[in-house]
C-alpha positions as CSV (number, residue, x, y, z in Angstrom):
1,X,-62.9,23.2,-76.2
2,X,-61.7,19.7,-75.5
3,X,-61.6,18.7,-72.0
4,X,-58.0,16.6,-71.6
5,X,-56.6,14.8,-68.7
6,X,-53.2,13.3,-67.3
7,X,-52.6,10.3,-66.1
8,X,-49.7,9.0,-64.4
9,X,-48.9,5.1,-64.5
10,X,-45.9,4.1,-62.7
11,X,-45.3,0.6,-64.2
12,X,-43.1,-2.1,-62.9
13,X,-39.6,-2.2,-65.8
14,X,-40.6,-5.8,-65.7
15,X,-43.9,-5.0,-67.3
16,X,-43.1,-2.1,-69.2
17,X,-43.3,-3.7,-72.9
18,X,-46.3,-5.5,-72.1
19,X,-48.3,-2.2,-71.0
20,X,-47.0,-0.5,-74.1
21,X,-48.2,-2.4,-76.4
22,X,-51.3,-2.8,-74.7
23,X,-51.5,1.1,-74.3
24,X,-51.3,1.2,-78.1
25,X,-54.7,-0.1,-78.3
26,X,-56.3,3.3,-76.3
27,X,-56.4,6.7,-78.0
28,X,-54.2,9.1,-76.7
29,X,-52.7,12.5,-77.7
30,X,-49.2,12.1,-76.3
31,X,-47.4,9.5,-74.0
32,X,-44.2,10.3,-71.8
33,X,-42.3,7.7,-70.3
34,X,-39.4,8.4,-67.2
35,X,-37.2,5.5,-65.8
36,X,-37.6,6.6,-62.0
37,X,-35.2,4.1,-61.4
38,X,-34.2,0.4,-61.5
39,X,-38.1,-0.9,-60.9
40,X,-40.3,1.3,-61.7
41,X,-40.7,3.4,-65.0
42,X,-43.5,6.5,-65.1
43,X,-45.6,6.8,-67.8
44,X,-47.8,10.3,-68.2
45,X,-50.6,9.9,-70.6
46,X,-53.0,12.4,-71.9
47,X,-55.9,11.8,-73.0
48,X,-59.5,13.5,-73.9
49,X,-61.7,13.1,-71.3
50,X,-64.3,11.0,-72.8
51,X,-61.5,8.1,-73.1
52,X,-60.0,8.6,-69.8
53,X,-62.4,5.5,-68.4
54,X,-62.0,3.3,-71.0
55,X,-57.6,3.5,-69.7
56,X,-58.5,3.5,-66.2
57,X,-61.0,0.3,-66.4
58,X,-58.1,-1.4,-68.7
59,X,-56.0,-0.8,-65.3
60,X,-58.2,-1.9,-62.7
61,X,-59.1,-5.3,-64.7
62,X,-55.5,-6.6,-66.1
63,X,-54.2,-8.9,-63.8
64,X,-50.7,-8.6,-65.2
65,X,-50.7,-5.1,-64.0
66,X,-53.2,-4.8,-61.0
67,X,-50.7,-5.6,-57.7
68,X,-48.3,-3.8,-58.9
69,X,-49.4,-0.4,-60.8
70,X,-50.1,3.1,-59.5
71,X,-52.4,5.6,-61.3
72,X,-52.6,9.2,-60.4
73,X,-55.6,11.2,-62.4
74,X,-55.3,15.2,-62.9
75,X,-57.4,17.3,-65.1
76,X,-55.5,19.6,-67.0
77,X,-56.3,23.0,-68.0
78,X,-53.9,24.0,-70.6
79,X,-51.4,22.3,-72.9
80,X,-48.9,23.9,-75.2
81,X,-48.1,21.2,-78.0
């Protein structure tokens, strides 16, 4: 069985094209994407496991993104395509 996990980027609307087509690069299984309002845009990401690190260190070391992104990191036990 294939471990998954979410995470949750909240991205400055400023940035949000840039971090897409950044995100493009990592293997994912689906991306979500929520205006939470005129700032800020959410982005939900699952992922396998084994490529959760690889998105996380991207994160931590882009300096377009660092001041102003949060990430939130949840395994998940089921998804329903």
């Amino acid at each position: 069985m294939m471990e998954l996990q979410m995470i949750e980027i909240y991205v400055p609307n400023k940035d949000v094209e840039t971090f897409k087509e950044k995100a493009e690069e990592f293997k994912v299984i689906n991306v979500w994407r929520t205006r939470t309002n005129d700032q800020i845009s959410l982005f939900k990401v699952l992922v396998e496991k084994q490529y959760t690190e690889d998105i996380l260190d991207f994160l931590e070391t882009e300096h377009a993104f660092s001041e102003e992104l949060h990430a939130f990191l949840y395994d998940i036990s089921t998804y329903l395509p």
